[in-house]
Structure formats: C-alpha cells, structure tokens
KELOGU-958022 format. One record per residue: x, y, z of N, C-alpha, C, O in turn; residue number from 1; residue in one letter. Coordinates in steps of 0.2 Angstrom, whole numbers. Layout:
BEGIN
     npx     npy     npz    capx    capy    capz     cpx     cpy     cpz     opx     opy     opz   gugu   vexmar
       X       Y       Z       X       Y       Z       X       Y       Z       X       Y       Z    NUM        A
...
***
This chain:
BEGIN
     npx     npy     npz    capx    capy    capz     cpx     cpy     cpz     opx     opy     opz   gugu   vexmar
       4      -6       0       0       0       0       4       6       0      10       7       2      1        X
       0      12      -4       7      18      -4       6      22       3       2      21       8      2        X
      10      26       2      11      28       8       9      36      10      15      39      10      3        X
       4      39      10       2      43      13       4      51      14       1      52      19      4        X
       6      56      13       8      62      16       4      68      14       0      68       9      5        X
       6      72      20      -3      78      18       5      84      18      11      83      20      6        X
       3      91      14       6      95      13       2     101      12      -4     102      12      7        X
       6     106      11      -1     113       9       0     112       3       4     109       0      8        X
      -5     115      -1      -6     116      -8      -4     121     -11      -4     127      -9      9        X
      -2     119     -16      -1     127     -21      -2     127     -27      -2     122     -30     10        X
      -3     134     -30      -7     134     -37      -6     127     -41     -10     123     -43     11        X
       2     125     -41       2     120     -46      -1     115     -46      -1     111     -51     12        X
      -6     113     -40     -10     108     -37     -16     108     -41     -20     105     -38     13        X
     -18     112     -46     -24     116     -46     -29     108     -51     -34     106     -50     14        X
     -24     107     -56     -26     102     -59     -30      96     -55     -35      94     -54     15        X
     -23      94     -52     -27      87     -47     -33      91     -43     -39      88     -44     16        X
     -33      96     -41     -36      95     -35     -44      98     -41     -50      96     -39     17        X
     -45     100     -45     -50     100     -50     -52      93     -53     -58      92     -56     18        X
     -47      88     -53     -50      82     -56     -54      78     -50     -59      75     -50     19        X
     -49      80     -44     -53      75     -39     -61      77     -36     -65      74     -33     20        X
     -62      86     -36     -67      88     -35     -71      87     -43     -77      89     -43     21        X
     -70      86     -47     -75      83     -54     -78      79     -53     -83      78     -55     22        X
     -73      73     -47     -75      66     -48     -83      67     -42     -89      66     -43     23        X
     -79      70     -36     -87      74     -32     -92      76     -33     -97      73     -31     24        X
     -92      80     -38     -98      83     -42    -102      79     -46    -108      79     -48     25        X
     -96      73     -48    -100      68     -55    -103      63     -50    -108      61     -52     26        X
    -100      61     -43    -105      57     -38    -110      57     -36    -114      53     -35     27        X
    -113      67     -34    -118      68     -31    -120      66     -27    -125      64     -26     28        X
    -113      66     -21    -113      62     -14    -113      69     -11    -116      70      -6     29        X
    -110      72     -13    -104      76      -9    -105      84      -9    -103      87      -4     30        X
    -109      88     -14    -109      95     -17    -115      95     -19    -118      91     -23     31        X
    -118     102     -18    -124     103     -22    -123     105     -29    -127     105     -33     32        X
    -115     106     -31    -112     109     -37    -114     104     -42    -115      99     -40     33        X
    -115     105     -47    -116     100     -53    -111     104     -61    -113     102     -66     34        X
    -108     108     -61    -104     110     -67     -98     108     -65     -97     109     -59     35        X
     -92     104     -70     -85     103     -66     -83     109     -68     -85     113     -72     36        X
     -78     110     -65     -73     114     -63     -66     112     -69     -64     107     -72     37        X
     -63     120     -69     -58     119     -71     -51     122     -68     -51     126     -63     38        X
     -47     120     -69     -38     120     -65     -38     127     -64     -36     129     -58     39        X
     -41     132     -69     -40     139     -69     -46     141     -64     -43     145     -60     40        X
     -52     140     -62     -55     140     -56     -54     140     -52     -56     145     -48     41        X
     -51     133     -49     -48     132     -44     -43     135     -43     -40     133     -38     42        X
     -38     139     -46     -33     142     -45     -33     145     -41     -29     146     -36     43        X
     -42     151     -43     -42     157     -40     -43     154     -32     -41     159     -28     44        X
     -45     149     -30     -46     147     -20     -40     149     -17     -39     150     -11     45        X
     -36     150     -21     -27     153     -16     -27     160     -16     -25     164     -21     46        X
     -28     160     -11     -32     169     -11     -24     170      -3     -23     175       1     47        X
     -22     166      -3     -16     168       1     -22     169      10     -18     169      15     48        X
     -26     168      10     -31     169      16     -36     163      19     -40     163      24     49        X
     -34     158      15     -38     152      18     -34     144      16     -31     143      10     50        X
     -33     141      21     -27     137      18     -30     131      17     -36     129      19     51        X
     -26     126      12     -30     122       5     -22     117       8     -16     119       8     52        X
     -24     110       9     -20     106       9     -20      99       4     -25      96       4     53        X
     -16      96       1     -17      89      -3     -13      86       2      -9      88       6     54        X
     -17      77       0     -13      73       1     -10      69      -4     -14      68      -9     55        X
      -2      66      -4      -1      63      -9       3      56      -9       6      54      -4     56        X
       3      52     -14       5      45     -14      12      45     -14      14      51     -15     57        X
      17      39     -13      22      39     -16      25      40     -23      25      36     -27     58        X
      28      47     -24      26      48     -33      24      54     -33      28      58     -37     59        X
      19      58     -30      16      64     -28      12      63     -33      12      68     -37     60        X
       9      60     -33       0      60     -35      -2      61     -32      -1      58     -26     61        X
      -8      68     -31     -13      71     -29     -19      65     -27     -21      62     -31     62        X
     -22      64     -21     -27      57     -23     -31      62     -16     -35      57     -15     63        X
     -32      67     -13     -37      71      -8     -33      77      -7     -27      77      -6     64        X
     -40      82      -5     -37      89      -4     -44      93       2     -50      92       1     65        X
     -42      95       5     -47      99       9     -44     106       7     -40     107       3     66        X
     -48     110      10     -48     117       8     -55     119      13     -60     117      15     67        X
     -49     129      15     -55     132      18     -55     135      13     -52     135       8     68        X
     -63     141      15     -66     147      10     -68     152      17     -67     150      23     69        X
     -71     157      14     -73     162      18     -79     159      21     -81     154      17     70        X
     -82     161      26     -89     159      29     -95     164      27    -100     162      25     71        X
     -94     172      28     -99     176      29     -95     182      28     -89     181      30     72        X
     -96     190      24     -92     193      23     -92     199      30     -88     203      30     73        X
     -97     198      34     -98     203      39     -91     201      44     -87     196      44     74        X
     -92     207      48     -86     206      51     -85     202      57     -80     199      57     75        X
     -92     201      63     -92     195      66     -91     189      65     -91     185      70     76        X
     -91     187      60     -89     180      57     -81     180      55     -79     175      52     77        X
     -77     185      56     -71     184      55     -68     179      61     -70     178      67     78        X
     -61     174      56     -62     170      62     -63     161      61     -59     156      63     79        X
     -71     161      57     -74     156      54     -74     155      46     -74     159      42     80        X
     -73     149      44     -71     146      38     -75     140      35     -74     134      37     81        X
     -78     139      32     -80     135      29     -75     130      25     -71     131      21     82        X
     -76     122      27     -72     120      21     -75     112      17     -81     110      17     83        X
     -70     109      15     -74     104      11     -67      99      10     -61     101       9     84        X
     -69      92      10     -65      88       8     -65      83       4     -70      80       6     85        X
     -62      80      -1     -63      76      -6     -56      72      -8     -50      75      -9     86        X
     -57      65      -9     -56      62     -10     -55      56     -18     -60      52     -20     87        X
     -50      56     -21     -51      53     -26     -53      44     -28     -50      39     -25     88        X
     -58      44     -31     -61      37     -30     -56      32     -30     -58      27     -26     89        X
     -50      31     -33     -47      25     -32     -45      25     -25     -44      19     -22     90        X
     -44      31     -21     -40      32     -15     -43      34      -8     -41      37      -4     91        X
     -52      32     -10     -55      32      -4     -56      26       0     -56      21      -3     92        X
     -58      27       7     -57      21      13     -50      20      14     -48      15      18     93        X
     -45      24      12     -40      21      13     -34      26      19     -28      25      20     94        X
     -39      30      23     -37      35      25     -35      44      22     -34      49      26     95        X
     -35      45      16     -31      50      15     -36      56      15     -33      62      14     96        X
     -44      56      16     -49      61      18     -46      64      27     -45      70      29     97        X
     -46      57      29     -44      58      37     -37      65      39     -36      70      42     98        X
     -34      61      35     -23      63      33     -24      72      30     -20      77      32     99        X
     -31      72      24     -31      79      23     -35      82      30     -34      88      31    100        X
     -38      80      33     -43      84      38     -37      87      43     -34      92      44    101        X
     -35      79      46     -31      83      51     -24      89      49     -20      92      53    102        X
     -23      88      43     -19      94      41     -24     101      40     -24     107      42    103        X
     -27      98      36     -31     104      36     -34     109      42     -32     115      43    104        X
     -37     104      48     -37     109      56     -32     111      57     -33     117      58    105        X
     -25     108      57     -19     112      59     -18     118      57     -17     123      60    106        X
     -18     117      48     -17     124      44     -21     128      45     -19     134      45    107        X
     -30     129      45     -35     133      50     -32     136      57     -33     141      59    108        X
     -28     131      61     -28     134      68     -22     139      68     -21     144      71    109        X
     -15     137      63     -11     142      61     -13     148      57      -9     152      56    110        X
     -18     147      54     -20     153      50     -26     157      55     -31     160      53    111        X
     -24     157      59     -27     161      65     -37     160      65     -40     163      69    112        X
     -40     156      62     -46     152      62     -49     151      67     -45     148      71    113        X
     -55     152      72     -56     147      79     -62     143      77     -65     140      81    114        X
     -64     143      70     -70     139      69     -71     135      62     -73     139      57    115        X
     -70     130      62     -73     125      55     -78     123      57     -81     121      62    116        X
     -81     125      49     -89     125      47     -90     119      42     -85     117      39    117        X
     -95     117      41     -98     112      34    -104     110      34    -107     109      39    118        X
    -108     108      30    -112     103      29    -113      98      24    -112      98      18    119        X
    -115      93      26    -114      85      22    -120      81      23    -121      79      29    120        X
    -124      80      17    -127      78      17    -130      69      24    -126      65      27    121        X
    -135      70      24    -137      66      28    -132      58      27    -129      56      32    122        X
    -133      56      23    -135      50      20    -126      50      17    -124      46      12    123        X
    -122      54      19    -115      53      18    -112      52      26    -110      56      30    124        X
    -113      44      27    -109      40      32    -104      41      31    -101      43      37    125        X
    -100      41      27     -93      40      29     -88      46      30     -82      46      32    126        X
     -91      52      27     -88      59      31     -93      61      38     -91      65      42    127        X
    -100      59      37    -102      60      45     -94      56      50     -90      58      53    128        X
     -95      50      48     -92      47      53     -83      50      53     -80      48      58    129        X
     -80      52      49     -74      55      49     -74      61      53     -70      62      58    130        X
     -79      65      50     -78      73      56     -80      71      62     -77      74      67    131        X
     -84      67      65     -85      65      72     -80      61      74     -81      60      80    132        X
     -75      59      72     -70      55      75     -65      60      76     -61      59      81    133        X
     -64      67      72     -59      72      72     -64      77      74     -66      81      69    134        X
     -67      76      82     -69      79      87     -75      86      81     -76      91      85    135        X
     -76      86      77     -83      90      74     -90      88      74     -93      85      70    136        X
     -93      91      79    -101      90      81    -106      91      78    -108      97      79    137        X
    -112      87      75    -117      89      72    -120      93      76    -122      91      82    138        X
    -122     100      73    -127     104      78    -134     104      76    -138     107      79    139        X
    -134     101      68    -142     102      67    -144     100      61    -139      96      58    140        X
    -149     101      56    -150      99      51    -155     104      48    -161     105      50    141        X
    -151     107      42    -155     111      37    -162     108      32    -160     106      27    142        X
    -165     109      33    -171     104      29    -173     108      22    -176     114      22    143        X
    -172     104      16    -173     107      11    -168     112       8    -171     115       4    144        X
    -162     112      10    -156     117      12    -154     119       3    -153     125       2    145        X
    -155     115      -2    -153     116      -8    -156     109     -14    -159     104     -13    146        X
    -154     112     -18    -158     107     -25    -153     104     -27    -147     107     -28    147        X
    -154      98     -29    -149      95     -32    -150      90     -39    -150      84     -36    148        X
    -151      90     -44    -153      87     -50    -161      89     -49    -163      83     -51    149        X
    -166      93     -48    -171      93     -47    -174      95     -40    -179      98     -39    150        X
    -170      90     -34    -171      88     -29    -169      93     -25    -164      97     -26    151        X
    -174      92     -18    -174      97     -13    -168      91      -8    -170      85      -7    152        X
    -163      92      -6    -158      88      -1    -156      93       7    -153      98       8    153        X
    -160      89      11    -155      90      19    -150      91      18    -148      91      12    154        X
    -146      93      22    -140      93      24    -138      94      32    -140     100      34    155        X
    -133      90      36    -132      92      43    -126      97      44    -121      97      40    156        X
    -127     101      49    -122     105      49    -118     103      54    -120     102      59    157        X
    -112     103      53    -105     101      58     -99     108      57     -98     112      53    158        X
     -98     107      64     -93     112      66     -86     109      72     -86     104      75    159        X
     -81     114      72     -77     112      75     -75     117      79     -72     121      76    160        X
     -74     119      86     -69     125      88     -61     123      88     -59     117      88    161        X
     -58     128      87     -51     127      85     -45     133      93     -42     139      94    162        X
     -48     128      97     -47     131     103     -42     137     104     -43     143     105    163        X
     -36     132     102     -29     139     101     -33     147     100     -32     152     103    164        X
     -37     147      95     -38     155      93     -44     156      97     -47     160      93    165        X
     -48     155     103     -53     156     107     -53     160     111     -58     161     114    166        X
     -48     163     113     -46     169     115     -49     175     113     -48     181     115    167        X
***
C-alpha cells in the first residue's frame, strides 16, 4: 500500500485538485455543485487567506485535498471558515480524507481560524463518521437546504472549535 503524506497546496496543485473535486460533483454524494470545474477556477481558491492542503502518494499523485473558503463577509464571522474535503475514487477508505482533515485543522488553527464549518449531506456515512471521529459536532440539520438534480436535499451542519484561537 502507498504511503500517505498531507502537505499545503499550491497553485500548481490546481489540476489534481479540479480532477478529484469533478469526480465529487459527478457522484452527487458530496456537493450541491453540478458543473466541473476547471484548473483555472480552482486556482483562483489561493487567495493567500484560507489554507487548502493535498494529500499525496508515493510519486506525488494528488489522490485528496481539503480546503478552507470564507464563511460570511460581515465582520463578526471573521475567524470562521467553511471547508470541504474530497477524496479521489481509487484512494477512498484508505485514509487519506482523514490525513487531509487533520492537516487541514492544523493549517485553519495556524491561519489564526477558531471555527470550522460544513455541511454534508445526511446519507453521507462516511464523512459523518470521519468529522465525528476528528472531534466535529453535528449541531443540526437544514431541511430542504438546496436542489440537487431537481431535488430538494437535507444537509447536517458540523462544526469544530479550533481552541488555540478562542481567546
């Protein structure tokens, strides 16, 4: 089995990390998003303000990446960060969602962050069960929250404090 390492991300990352959020979009497990994405889109997420990690194989194949974004532009929400994690199909169950997360909280709590945000569909077991194991609480559930092929979809909301910056 290959072996695993998480890293921060950078523009040149933008390819991988646009093929492996396509493959998200083309599951409709994962995103209410339904257009793929291109390398030049995801480019623009490196705004130098919100930190974006991959994981990679032996080789440096790209195979998961988390990423924070902004949460709200008013000023009390500064602080808090929305983010998202995915997972390339060959290299899911095998850890490296988990390997992006926990890099990811590190790089939120060094980016001065005190709060990770998200929400994930009901009926997605196995990032429910990943952010509850790396201490993120469901606090509720949005009903009717967005459309997805037609479709009205739940979604639960999870959050984390990132204690360091709670002061």
């Amino acid at each position: 089995m290959a072996t695993l390492r998480a890293r921060a991300a950078a523009p040149g990352d933008a390819t991988a990390i646009a093929r492996i959020y396509n493959e998200g979009i083309a599951d409709r497990v994962a995103t209410f998003e339904t257009r793929p994405r291109t390398a030049d889109e995801i480019a623009a997420w490196f705004d130098g303000a919100h930190p974006i990690v991959v994981v990679e194989e032996d080789g440096g194949e790209v195979v998961a990446f988390a990423a924070t974004s902004g949460y709200r532009p008013r000023a009390c929400y500064a602080g808090i960060a929305e983010f998202s994690v995915y997972v390339a199909r060959p290299a899911r169950g095998r850890g490296a969602g988990r390997l992006a997360m926990a890099a990811l909280i590190e790089a939120a709590e060094e980016a001065g962050f005190h709060k990770l945000l998200s929400r994930v569909f009901p009926e997605n077991a196995p990032s429910r069960a990943l952010l509850r194991a790396l201490g993120f609480r469901e606090v509720g559930l949005y009903e009717k929250h967005g459309r997805l092929d037609g479709v009205w979809r739940d979604v639960v909301i999870v959050e984390r404090l990132l204690p360091a910056n709670l002061a």
